[in-house]
N, C-alpha and C positions, 0 to 999 in steps of 0.2 A: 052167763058169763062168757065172754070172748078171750080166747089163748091166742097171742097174737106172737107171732117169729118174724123177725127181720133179722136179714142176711145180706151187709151191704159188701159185696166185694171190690175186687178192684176192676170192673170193668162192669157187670152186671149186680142188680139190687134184685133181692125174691126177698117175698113174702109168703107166708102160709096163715090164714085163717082158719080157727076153730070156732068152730059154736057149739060149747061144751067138749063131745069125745068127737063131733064130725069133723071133718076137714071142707069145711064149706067152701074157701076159697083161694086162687092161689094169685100172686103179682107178679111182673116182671118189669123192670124198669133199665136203663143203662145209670150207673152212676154217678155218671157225668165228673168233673171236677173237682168237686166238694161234697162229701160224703153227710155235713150238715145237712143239706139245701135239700139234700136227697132223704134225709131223714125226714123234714119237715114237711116236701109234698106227700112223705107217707102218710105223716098224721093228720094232713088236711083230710087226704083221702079214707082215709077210716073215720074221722068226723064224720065225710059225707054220706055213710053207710049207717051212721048210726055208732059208733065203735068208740066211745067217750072213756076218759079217764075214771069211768066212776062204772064202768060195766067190763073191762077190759083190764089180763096180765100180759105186759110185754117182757120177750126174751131177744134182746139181742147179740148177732155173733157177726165173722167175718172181719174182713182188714178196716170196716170202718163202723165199728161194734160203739165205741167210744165214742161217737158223735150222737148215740141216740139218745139226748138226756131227760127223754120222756120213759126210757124202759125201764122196768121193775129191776132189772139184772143182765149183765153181759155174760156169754158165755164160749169158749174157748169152739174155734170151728171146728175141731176134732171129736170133742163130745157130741155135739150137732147132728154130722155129718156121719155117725155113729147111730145115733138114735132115729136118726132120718131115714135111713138106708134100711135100719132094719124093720123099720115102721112100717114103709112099700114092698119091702123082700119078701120079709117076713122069714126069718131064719140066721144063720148066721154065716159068715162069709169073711173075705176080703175084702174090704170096702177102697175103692180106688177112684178118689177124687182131682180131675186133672183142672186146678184151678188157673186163672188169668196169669198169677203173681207166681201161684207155686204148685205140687203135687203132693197131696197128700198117700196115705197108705195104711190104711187100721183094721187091724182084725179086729172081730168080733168072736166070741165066747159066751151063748149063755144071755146072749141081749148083752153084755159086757162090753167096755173096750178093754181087750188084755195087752195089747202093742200099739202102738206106731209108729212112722217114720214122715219127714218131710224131705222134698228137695224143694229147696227154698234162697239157694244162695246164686244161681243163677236160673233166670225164664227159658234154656234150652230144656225140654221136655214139659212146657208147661203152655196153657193155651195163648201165651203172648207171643210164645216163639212162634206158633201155626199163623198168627194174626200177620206178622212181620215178614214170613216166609210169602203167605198167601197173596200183601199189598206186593210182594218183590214179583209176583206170577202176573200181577192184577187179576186175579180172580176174590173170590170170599173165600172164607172155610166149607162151604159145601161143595162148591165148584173146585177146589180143590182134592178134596175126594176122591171128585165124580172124577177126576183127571187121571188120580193115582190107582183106583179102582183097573185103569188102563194099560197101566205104567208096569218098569221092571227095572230090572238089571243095573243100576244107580243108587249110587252112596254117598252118606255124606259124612264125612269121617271128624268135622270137628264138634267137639264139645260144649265150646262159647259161642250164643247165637250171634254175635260180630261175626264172627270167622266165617261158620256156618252161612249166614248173608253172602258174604264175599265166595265161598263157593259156589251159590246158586246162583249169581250173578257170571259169575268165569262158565259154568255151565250153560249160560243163556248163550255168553258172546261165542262158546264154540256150535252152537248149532244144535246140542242136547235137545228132544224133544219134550214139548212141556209137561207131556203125561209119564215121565220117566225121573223128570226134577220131582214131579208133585209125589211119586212114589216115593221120592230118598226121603222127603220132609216124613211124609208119614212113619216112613220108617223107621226114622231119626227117633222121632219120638215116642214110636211106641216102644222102641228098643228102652229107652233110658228109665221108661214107665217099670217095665215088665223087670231090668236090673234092680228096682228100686223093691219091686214086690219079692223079686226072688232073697233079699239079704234076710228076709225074715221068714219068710212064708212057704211052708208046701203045700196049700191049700187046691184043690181043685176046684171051688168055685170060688168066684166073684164078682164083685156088684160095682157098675160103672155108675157115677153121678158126675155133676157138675154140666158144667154145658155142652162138653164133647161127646154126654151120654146120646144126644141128637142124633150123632153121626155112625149109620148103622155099619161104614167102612171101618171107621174105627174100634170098633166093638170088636167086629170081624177079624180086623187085625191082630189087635192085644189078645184074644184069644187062642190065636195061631204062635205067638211068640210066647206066650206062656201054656200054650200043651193044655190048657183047663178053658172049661163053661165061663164066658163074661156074661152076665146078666146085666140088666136095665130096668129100667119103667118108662112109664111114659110123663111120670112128671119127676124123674131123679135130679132134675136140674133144680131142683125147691130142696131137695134132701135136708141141707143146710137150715132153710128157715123153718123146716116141718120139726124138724128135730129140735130143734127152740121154739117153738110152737106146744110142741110135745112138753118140754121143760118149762114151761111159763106152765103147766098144770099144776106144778109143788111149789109153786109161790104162795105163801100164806098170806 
């Protein structure tokens, strides 16, 4: 039997395969448009492996959880991202997911989730404000990094990523060099990350997933603003669908 997780977000789609208790395989896809369309080349693709409605449970989770109407069951990306985190970790922690749309933040307890919190109501400290920062540099999100890795002494003091735009931009026209803008951006966010963990948590460890888990500057960083260990792996960016993966095993 195949435990199948899908994880459609709002920018990136993961997948996690089980075969039985292995985690045989993992996807990566962009979402595209239509989180349907994105479901449906999933299930071609597990057709093509072999991975039929009659050998296979699906779990799925994420902002476009609702569109898989082949899955046994949807599931909330907190629980997920919960049981994902601690499945790679192996232990228990903070769990800090900086998603496209929003940030997540859940301790663990025990393999548990005993808390969480979202920022959710605006993309400043979440990975669309780095996107939108990043097209204002034209660089990506790595190259942007690489830039603030260099950078210093630069702030970016609003809250709402409009505003936020409009000072990276005023900072371009005065002459601001580009490895000092790409420092505030970083800043910016890991600062709102690190607010977000401290209303609940005095944890000393934590576990970075989602796609920013990639970027070893940003680990580096949020570790420095919150005083404790950031941990990773090297596939946290799946956490989400492994963790529904993991939960498609208690489907009867």
């Amino acid at each position: 039997m195949y435990y199948i997780g899908i994880d459609i977000g709002s920018t990136a789609t993961k997948v996690a395969i089980f075969d039985e208790d292995n985690l045989q395989d993992t996807i990566l896809m962009k979402t595209g448009w239509s989180s349907k369309e994105t479901a449906n080349e999933i299930e071609e693709l597990l057709e093509s492996k072999g991975i039929m409605k009659e050998n296979r449970k699906v779990v799925a989770t994420g902002y476009g959880r609702v569109s898989v109407p082949y899955a046994d069951k949807s599931i909330t990306e907190i629980t997920c991202h919960g049981k994902g985190a601690h499945y790679l970790m192996n232990g228990d922690a903070t769990v800090i997911d900086i998603g496209g749309q929003d940030t997540k933040v859940i301790s663990l307890q025990n393999g548990m989730i005993s808390n969480f919190l979202m920022n959710d109501k605006c993309s400043a400290g979440t990975g669309r404000f780095l996107e939108i920062m990043a097209n204002v540099l034209g660089v990506d999100i790595k190259e942007l990094c690489d830039l603030a890795e260099n950078g210093s002494g630069v702030t970016i003091s609003s809250m709402c990523t409009v505003f936020a735009e409009s000072e990276v931009i005023s900072l371009i026209g005065s002459g601001e060099a580009k490895e000092n803008i790409a420092f505030a951006v970083i800043d910016s966010i890991v600062s709102k990350v690190a607010s977000l963990c401290n209303k609940f948590s005095s944890e000393n460890k934590y576990y970075l997933t989602g796609g920013l888990s990639k970027a070893p500057y940003i680990v580096k960083s949020l570790g420095e603003k919150l005083n404790a260990k950031v941990e990773t792996h090297e596939l946290a960016h799946y956490a989400g669908a492994i963790g529904a993966g993991i939960s498609a095993k208690n489907i009867k």
